[in-house]
C-alpha atoms as an extended CHARMM CRD file, in Angstrom:
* protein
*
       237  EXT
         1         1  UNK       CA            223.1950000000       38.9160000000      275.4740000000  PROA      1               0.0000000000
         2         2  UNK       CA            219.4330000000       39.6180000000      276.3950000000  PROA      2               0.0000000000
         3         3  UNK       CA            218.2490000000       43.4360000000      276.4620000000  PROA      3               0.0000000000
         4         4  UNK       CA            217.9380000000       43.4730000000      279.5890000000  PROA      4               0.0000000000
         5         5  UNK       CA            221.4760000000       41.9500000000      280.8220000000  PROA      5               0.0000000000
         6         6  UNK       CA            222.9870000000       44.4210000000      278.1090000000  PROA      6               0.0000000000
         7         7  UNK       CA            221.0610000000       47.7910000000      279.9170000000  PROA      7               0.0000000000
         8         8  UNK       CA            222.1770000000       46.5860000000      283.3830000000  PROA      8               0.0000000000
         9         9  UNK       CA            226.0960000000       46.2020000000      281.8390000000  PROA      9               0.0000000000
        10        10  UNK       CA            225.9960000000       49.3150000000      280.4600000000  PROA      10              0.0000000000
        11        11  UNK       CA            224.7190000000       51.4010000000      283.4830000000  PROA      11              0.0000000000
        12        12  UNK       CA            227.6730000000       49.6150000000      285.9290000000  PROA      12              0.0000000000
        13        13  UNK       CA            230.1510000000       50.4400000000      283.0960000000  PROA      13              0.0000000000
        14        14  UNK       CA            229.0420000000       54.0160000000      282.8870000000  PROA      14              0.0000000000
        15        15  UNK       CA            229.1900000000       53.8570000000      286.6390000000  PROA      15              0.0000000000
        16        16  UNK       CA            232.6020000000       52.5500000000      286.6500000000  PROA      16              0.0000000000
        17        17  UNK       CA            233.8320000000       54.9680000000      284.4300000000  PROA      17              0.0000000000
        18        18  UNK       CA            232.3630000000       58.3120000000      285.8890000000  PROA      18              0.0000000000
        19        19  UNK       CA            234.1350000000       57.1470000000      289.1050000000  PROA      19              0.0000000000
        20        20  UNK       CA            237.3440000000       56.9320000000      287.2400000000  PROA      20              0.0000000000
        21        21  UNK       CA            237.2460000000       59.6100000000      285.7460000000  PROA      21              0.0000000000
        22        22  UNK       CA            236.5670000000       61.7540000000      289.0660000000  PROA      22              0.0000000000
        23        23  UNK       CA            239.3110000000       59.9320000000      290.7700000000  PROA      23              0.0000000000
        24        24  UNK       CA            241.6990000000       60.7540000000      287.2190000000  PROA      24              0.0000000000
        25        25  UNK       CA            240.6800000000       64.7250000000      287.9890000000  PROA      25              0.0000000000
        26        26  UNK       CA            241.9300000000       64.3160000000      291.5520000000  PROA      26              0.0000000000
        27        27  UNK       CA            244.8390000000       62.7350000000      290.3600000000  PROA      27              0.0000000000
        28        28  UNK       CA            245.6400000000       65.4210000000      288.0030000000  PROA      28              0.0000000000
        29        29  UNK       CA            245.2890000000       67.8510000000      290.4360000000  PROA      29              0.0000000000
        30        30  UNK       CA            247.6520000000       66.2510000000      293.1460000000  PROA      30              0.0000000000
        31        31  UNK       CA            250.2350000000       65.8130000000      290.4190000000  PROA      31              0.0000000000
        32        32  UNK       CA            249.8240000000       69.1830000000      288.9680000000  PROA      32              0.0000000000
        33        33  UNK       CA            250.2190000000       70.4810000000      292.9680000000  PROA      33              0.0000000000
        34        34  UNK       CA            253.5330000000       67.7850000000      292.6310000000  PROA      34              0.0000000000
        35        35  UNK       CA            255.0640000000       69.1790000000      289.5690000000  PROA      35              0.0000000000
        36        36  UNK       CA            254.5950000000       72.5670000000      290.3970000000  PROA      36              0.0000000000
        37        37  UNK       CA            256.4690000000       71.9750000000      293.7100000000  PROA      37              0.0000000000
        38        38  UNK       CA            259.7520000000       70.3880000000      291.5180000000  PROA      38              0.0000000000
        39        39  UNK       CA            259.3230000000       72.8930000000      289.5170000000  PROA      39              0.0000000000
        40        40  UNK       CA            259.9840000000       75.6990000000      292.1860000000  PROA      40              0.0000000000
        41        41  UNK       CA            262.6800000000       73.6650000000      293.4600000000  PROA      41              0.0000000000
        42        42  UNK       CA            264.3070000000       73.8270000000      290.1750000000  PROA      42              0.0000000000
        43        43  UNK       CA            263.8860000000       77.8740000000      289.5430000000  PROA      43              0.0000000000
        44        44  UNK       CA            265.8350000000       78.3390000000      293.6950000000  PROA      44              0.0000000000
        45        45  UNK       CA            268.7060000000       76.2210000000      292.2720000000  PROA      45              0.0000000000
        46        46  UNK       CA            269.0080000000       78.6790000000      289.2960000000  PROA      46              0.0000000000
        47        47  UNK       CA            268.0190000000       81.2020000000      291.3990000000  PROA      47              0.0000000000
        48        48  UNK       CA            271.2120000000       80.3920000000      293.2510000000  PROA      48              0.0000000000
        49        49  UNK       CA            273.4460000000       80.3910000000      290.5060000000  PROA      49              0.0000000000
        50        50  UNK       CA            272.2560000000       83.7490000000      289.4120000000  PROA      50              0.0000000000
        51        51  UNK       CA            273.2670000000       85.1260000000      292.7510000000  PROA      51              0.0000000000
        52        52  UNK       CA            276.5460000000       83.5240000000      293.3070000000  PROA      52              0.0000000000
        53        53  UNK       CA            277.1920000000       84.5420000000      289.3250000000  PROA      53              0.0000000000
        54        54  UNK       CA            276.3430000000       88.1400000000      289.5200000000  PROA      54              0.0000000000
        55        55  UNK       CA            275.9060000000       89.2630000000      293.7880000000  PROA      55              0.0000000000
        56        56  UNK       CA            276.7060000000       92.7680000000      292.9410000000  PROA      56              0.0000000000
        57        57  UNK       CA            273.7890000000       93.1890000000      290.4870000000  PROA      57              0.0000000000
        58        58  UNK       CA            270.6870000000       91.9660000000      292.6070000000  PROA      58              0.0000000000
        59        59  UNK       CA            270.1130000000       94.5650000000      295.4980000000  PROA      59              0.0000000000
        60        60  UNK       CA            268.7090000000       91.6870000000      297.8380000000  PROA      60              0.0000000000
        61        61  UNK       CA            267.9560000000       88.0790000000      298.1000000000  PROA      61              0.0000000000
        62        62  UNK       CA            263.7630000000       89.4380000000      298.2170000000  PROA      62              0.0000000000
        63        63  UNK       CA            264.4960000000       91.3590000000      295.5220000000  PROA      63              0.0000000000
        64        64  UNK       CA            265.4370000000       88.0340000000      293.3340000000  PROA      64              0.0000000000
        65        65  UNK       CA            262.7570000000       85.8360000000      295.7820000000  PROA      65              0.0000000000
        66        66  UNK       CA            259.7250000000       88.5060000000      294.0480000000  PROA      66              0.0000000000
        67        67  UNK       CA            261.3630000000       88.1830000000      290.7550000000  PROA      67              0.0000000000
        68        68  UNK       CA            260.9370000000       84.1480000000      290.6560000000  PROA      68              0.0000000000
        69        69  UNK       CA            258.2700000000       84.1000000000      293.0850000000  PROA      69              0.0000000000
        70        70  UNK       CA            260.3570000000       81.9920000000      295.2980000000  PROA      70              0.0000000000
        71        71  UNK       CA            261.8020000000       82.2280000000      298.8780000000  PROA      71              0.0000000000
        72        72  UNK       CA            265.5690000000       81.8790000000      298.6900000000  PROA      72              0.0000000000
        73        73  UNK       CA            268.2520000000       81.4400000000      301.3360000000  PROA      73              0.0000000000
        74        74  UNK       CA            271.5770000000       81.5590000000      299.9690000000  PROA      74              0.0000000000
        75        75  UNK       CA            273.4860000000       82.0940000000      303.0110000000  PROA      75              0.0000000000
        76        76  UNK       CA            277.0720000000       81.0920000000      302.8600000000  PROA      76              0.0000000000
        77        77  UNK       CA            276.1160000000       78.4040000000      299.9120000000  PROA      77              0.0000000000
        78        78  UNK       CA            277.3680000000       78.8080000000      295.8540000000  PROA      78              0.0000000000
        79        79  UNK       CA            275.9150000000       76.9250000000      293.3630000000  PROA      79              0.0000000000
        80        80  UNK       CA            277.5500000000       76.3530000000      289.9710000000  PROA      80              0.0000000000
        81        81  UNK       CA            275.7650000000       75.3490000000      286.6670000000  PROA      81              0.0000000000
        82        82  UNK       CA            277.0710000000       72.5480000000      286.9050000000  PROA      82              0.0000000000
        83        83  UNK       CA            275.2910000000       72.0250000000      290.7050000000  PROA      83              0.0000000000
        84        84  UNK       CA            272.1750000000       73.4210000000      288.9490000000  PROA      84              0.0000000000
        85        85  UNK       CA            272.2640000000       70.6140000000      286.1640000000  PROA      85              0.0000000000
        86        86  UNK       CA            272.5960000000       68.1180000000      289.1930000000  PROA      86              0.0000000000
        87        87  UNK       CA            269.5540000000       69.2600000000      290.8000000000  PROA      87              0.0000000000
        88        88  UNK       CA            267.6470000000       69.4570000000      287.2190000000  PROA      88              0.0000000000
        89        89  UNK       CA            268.4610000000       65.2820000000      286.6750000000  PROA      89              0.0000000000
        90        90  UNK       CA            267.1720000000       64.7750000000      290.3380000000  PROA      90              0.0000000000
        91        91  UNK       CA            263.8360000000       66.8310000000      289.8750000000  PROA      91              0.0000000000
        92        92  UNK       CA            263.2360000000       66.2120000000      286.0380000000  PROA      92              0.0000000000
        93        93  UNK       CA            263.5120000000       62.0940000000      287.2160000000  PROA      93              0.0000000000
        94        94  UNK       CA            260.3980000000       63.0020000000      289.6380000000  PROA      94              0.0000000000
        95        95  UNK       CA            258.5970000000       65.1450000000      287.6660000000  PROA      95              0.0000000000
        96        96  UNK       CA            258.9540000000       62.5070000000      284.7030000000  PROA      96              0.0000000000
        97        97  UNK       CA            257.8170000000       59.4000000000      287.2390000000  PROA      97              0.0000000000
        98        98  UNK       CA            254.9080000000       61.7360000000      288.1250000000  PROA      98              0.0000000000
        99        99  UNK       CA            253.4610000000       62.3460000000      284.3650000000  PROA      99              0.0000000000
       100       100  UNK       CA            254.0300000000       58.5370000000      283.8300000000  PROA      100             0.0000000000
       101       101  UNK       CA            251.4660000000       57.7050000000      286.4530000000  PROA      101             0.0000000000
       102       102  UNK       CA            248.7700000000       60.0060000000      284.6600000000  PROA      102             0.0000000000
       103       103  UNK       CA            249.7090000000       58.6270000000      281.3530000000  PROA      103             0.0000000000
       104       104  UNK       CA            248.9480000000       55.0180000000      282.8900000000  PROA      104             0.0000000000
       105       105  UNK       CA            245.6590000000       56.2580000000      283.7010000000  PROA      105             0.0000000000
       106       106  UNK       CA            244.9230000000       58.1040000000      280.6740000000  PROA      106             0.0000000000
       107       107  UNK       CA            245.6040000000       54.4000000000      278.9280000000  PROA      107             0.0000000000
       108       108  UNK       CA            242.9910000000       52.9640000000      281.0750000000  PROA      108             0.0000000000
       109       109  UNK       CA            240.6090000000       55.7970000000      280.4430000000  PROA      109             0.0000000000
       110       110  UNK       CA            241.2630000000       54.7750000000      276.1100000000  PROA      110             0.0000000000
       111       111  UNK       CA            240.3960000000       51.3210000000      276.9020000000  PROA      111             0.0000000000
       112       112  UNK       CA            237.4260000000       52.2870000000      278.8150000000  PROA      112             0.0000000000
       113       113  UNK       CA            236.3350000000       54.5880000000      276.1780000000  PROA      113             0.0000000000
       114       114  UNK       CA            237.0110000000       51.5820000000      273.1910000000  PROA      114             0.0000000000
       115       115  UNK       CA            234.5190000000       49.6600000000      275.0940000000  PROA      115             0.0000000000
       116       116  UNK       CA            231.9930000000       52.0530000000      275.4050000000  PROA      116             0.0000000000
       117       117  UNK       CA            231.8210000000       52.5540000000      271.8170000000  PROA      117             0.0000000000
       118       118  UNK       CA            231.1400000000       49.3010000000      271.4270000000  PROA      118             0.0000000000
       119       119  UNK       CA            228.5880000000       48.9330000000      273.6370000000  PROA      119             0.0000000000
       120       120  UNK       CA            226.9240000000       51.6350000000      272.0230000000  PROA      120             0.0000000000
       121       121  UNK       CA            227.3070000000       50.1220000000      268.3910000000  PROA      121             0.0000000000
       122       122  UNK       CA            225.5050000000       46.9580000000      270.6280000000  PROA      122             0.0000000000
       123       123  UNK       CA            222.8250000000       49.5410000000      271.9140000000  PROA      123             0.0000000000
       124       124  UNK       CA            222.1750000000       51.1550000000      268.4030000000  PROA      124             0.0000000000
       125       125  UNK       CA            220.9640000000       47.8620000000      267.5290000000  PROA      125             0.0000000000
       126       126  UNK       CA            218.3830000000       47.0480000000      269.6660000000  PROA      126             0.0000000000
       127       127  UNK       CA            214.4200000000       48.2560000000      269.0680000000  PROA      127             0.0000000000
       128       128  UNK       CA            214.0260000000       51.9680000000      270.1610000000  PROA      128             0.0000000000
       129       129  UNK       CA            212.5820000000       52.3360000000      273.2690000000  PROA      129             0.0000000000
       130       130  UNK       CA            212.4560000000       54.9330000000      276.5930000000  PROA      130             0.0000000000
       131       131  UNK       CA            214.7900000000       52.5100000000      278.3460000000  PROA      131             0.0000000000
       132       132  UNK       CA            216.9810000000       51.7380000000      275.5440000000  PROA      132             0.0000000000
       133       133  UNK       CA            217.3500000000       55.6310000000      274.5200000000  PROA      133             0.0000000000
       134       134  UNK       CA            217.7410000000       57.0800000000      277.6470000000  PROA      134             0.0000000000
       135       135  UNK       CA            220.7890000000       54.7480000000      278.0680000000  PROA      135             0.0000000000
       136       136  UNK       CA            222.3070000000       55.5520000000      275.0590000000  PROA      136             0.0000000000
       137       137  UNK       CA            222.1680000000       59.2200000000      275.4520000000  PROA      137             0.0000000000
       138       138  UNK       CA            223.7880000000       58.4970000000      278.9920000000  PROA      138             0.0000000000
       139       139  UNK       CA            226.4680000000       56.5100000000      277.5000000000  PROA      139             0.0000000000
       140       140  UNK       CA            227.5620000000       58.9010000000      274.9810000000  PROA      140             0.0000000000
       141       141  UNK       CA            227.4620000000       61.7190000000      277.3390000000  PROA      141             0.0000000000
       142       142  UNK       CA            229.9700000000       59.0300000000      279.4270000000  PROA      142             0.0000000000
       143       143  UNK       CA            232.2920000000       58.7080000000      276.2550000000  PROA      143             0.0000000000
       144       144  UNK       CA            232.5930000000       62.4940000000      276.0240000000  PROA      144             0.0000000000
       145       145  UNK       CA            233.0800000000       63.1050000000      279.3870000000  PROA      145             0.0000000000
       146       146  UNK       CA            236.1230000000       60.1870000000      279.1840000000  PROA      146             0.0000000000
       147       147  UNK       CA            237.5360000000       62.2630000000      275.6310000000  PROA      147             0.0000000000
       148       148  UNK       CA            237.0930000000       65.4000000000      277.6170000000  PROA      148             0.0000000000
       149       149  UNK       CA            239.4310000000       63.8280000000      280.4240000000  PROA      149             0.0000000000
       150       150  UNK       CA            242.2480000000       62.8840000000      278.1940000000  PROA      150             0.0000000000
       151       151  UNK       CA            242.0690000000       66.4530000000      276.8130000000  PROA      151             0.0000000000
       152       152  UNK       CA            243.4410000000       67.7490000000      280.2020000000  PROA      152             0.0000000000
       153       153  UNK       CA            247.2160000000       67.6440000000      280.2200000000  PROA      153             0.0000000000
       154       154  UNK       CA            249.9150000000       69.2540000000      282.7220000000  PROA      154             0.0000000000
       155       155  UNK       CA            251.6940000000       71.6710000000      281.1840000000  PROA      155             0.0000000000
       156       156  UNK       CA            255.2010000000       72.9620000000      281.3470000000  PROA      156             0.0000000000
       157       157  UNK       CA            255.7110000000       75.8310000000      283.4910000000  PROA      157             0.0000000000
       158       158  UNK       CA            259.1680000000       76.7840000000      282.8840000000  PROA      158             0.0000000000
       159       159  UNK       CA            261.1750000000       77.6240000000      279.9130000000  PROA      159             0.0000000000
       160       160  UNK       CA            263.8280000000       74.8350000000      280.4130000000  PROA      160             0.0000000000
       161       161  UNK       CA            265.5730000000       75.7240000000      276.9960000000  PROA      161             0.0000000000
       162       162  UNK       CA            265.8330000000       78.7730000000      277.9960000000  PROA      162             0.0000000000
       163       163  UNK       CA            266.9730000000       78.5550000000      281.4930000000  PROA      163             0.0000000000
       164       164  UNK       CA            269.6850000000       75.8630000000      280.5940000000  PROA      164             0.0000000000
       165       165  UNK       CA            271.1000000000       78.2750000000      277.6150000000  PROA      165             0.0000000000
       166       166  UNK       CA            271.7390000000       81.1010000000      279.9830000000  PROA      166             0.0000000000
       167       167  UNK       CA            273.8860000000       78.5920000000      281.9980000000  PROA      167             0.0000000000
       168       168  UNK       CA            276.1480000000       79.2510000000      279.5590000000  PROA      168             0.0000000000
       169       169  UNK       CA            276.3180000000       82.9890000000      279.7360000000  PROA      169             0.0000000000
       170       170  UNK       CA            279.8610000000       84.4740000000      280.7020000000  PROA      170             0.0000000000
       171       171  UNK       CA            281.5460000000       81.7540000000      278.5800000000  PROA      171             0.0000000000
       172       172  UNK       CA            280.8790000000       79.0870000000      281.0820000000  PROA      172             0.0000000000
       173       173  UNK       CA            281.2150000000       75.9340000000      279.5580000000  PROA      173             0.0000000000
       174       174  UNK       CA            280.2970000000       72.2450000000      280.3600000000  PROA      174             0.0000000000
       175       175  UNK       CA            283.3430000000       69.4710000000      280.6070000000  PROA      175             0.0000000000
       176       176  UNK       CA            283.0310000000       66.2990000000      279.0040000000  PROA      176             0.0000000000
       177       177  UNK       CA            283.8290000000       64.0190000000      281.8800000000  PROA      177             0.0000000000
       178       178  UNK       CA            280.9860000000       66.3930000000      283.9000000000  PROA      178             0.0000000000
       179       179  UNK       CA            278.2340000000       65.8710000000      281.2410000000  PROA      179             0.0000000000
       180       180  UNK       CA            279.1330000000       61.6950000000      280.9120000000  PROA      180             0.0000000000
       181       181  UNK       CA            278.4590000000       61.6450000000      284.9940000000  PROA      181             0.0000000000
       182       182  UNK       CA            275.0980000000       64.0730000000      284.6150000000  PROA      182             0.0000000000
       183       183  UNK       CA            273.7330000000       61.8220000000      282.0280000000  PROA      183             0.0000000000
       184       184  UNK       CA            273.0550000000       58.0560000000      281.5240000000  PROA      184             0.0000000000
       185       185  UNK       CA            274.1670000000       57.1910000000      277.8390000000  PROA      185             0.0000000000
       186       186  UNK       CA            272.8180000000       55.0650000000      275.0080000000  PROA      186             0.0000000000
       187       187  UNK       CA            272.7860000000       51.5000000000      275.9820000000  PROA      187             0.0000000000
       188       188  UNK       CA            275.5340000000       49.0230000000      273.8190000000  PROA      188             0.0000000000
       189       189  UNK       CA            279.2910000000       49.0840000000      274.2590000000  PROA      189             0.0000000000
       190       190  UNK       CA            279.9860000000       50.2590000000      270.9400000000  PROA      190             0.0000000000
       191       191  UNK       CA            277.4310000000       52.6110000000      270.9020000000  PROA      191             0.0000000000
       192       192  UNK       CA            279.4520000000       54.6470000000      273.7100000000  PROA      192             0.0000000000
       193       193  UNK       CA            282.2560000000       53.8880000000      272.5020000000  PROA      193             0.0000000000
       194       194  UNK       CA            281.7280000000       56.2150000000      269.2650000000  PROA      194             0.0000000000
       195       195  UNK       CA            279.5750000000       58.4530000000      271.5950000000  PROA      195             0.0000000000
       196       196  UNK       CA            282.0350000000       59.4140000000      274.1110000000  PROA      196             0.0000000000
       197       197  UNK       CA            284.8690000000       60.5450000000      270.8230000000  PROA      197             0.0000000000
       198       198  UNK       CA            281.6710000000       62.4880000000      269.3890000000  PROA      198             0.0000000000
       199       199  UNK       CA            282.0300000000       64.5350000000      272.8890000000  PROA      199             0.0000000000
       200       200  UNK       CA            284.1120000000       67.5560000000      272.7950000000  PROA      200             0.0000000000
       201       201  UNK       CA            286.4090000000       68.0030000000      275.5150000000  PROA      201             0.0000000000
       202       202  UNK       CA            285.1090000000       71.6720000000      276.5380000000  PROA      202             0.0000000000
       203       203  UNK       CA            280.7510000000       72.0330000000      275.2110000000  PROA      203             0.0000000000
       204       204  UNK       CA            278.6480000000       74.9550000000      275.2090000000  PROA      204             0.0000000000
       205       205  UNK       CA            275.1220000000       74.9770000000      274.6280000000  PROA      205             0.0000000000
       206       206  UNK       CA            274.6860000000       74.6000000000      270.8110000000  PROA      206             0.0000000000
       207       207  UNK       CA            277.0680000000       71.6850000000      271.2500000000  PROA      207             0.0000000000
       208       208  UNK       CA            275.0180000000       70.1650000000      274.0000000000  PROA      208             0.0000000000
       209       209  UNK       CA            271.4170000000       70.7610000000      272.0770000000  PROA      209             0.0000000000
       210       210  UNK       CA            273.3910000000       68.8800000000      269.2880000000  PROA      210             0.0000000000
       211       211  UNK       CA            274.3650000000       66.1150000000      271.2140000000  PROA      211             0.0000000000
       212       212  UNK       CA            271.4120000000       65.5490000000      273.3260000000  PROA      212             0.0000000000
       213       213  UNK       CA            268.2930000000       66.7570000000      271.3040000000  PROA      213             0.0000000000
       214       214  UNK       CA            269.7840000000       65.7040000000      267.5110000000  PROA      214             0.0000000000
       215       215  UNK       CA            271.9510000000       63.0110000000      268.4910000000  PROA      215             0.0000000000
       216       216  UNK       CA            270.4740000000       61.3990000000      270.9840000000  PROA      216             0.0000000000
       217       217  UNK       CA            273.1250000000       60.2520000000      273.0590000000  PROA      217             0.0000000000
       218       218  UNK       CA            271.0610000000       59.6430000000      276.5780000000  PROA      218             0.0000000000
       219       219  UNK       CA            269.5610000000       56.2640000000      277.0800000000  PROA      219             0.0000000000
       220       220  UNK       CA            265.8630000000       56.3990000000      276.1050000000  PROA      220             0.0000000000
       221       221  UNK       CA            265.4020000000       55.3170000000      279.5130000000  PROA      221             0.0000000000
       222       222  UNK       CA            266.8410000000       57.9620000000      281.4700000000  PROA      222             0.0000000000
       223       223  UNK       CA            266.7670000000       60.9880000000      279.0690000000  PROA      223             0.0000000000
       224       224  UNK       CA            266.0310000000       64.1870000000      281.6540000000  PROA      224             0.0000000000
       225       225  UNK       CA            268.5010000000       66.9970000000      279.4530000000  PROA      225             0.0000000000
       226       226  UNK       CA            266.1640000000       65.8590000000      276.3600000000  PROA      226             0.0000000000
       227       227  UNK       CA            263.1240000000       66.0970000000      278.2550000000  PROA      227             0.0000000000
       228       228  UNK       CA            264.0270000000       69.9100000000      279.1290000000  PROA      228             0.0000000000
       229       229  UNK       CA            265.4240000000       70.6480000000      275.6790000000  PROA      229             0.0000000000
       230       230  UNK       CA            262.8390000000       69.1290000000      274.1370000000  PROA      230             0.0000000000
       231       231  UNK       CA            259.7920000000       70.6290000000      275.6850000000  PROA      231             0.0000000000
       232       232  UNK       CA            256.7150000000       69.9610000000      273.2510000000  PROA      232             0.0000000000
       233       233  UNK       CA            253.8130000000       71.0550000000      275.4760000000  PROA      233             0.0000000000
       234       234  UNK       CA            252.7770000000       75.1850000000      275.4740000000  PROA      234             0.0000000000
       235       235  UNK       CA            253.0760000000       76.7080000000      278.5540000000  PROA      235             0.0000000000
       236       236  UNK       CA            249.9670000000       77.9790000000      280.6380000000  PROA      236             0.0000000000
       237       237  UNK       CA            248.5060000000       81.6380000000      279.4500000000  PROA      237             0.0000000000
């Protein structure tokens, strides 16, 4: 490739990408805005359970609404763990369909970045020159830019461990025929087979840690309890 073709490549690909990258930070911000809003949805549900658990220990519903930040209307409704796990598959499904869309993009953004570096290996080699340096600085100042962009991640607001542990306070425990409907199991007839006789009839929360986050009985396709037992990323300071 002549000089010249090569300086006008690389200034549309660092075009390209510096768009991408701006329309990646927008995306991160709607999805953040998305999250945050199934994440709410998640704390009324527990919210709810709280207050149908224990209604002569909260002095009002505000009271509890300040305490989760949250604006609750519990009139006439109960909610049972059980109802809370329910709403956790249905929101933990959307907030896991959400993060896969950014992690499409931060793919794209690697592949981007891969050529990039390669163009600039292809730059290094050409005679110095104003035109030829100037681009180069541009490019690498692209490449970090792109690094910096993958550095941004969504984190997890809630304490999911946490929160699902306490559904266990006052001896509450979860039936096996309830958690086999909540959850979608490994894939492979004899794989459930020995899965559902590794399921106690009656399972409180070390039991169901044990069976979802050691072994692994959700479908790696449709693994929600896992993905809230299992939180890896540090919440926000």
């Amino acid at each position: 490739m002549k000089r010249s073709e090569l300086l006008q490549l690389v200034d549309f690909k660092i075009k390209e990408m510096s768009d991408y990258i701006q329309a990646y930070g927008d995306l991160v911000k709607a999805n953040y805005m998305k999250i945050l809003i199934f994440e709410q949805n998640i704390l009324r549900f527990y919210a709810k359970v709280i207050l149908n658990r224990n209604p002569n220990q909260i002095e009002s519903n505000e009271q509890l609404g300040r305490s989760f930040n949250i604006s609750i209307d519990t009139n006439g409704t109960t909610c049972t763990p059980h109802d809370f796990l329910v709403a956790l598959r249905f929101f933990m499904r959307k907030i896991k369909s959400v993060r896969k869309v950014g992690e499409e993009c931060q793919k794209n953004i690697k592949k981007k970045i891969t050529l990039l570096e390669t163009m600039a290996i292809e730059l290094e080699g050409l005679p110095r020159g104003r035109k030829r340096d100037r681009m180069l600085n541009r490019l690498d100042s692209c490449i970090l830019s792109g690094k910096g962009a993958l550095a941004i991640k969504i984190p997890n607001n809630l304490d999911l461990p946490t929160t699902i542990q306490q559904l266990f306070n006052n001896a509450w425990q979860l039936e096996n025929d309830a958690l086999i409907q909540l959850i979608t199991l490994k894939d492979g007839l004899i794989n459930q087979d020995l899965l559902l006789k590794s399921i106690p009839d009656l399972i409180n929360f070390p039991e169901l840690y044990k069976l979802i986050v050691i072994d692994r009985i959700e479908s790696i396709n449709d693994c929600y309890l896992f993905d809230a037992l299992n939180v890896i990323e540090s919440k926000p300071s």
